[in-house]
C-alpha positions as CSV (number, residue, x, y, z in Angstrom):
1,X,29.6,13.1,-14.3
2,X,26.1,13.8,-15.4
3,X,23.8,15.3,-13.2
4,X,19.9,16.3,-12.7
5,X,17.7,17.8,-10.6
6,X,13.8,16.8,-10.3
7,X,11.0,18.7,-8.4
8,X,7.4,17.4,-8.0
9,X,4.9,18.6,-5.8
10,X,2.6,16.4,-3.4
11,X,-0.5,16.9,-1.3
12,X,-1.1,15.5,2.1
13,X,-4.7,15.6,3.8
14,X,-3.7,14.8,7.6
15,X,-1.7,17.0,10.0
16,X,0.5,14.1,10.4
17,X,0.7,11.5,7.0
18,X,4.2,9.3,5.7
19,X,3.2,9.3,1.9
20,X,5.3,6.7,-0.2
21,X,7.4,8.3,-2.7
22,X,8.7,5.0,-4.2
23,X,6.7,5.8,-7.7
24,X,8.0,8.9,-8.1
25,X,11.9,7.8,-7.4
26,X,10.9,5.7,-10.1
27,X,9.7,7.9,-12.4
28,X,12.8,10.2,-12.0
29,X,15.2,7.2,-12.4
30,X,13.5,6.4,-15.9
31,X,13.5,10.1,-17.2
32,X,17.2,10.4,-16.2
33,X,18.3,7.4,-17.8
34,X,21.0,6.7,-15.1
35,X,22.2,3.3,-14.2
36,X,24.5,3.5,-11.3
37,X,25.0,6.4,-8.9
38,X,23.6,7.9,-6.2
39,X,20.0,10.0,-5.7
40,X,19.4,12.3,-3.4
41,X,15.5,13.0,-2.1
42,X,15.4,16.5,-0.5
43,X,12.5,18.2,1.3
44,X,12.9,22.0,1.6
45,X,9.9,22.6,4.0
46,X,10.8,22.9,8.1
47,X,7.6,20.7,8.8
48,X,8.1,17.9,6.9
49,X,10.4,15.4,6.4
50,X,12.0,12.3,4.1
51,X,12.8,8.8,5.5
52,X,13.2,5.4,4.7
53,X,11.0,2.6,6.7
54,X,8.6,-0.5,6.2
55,X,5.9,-0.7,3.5
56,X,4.7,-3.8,3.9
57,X,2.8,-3.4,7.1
58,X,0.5,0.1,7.3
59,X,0.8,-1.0,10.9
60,X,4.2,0.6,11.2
61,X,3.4,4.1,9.7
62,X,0.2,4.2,12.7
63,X,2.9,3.3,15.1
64,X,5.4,5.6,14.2
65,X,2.8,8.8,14.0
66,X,2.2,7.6,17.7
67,X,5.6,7.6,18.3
68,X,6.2,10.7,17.4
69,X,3.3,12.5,19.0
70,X,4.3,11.0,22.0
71,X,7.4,11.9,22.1
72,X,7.3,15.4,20.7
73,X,3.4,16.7,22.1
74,X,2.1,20.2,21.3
75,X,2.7,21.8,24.4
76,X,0.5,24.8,25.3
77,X,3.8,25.9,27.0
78,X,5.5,26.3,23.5
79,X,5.8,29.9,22.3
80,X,5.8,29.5,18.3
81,X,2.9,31.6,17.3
82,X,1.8,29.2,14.6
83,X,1.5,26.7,17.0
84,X,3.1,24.0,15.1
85,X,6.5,23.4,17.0
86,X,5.9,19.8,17.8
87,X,6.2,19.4,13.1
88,X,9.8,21.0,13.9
89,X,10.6,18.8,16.1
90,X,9.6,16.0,14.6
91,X,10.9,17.2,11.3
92,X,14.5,18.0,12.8
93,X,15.0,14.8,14.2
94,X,13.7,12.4,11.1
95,X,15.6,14.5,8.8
96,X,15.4,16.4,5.6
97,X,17.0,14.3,3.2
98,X,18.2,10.6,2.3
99,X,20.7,9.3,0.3
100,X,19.8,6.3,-2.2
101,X,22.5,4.5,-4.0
102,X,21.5,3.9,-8.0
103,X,22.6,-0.1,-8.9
104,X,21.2,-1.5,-12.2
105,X,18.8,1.7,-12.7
106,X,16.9,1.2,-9.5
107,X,17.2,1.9,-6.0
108,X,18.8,0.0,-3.6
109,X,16.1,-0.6,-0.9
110,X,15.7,-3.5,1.2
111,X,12.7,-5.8,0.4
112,X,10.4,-3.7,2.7
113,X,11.8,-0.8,2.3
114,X,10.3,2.1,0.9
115,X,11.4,6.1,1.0
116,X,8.5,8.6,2.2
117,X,7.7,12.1,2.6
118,X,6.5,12.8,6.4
119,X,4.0,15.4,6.9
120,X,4.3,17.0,10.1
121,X,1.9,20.2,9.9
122,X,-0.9,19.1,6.9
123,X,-2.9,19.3,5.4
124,X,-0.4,21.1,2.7
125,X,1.0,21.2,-0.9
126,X,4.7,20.2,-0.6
127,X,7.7,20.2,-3.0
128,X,10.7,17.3,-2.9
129,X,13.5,17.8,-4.8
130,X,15.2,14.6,-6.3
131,X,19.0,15.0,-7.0
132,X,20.5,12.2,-9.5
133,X,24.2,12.0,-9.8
134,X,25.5,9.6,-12.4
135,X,28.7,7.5,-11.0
């Protein structure tokens, strides 16, 4: 079973951003080679996250920032001295990875389907680790 690990870095320019990642799944499906398996996307940072949503409508990604500002405030009661404890939250409950499966050497997404990275505490430089395993 062949397997390979990717890393590429990113930059987001808001304190809260969903940045589609779909080129560079691409990108790492085409320098692996690999036909059918699984991928793993993996973000290593505590404020930030990986999902899976719509990309047709930029509508959803506004709705889903107010979403989760809503639901997870900055509270001055919070006692995290860099202030960010709402990006935890937000990062804890969207998750730090997702799991692709590989058919025909691409993705399998539904049609508006698209994978980002979820910034939670930007502007930053962030790192996402893609893992392909060859089934």
């Amino acid at each position: 079973m062949a397997e390979t690990l990717h890393s590429f870095t990113i930059s987001t320019y808001e304190k809260q951003a969903f940045v589609n990642l779909d080129r560079y799944v691409d990108d790492v499906l085409g320098e692996t080679g690999v036909r059918d398996g699984i991928m793993v996307v993996y973000c290593p940072h505590t404020t930030g996250a990986i999902t899976i949503n719509e990309n047709a409508d930029p509508d959803v990604k506004t709705d889903l920032k107010h979403g989760l500002d809503e639901t997870f405030p900055n509270k001055p009661a919070y006692i995290h001295m860099e202030g960010n404890s709402d990006g935890h939250m937000k990062s804890s409950v969207i998750g730090a990875s997702e799991t692709l499966i590989i058919a025909e050497g691409r993705p399998v997404l539904g049609t508006w389907q698209s994978v980002y990275f979820c910034e939670f505490d930007g502007p930053r430089t962030r790192t996402v680790h893609v893992k392909v395993v060859k089934g």
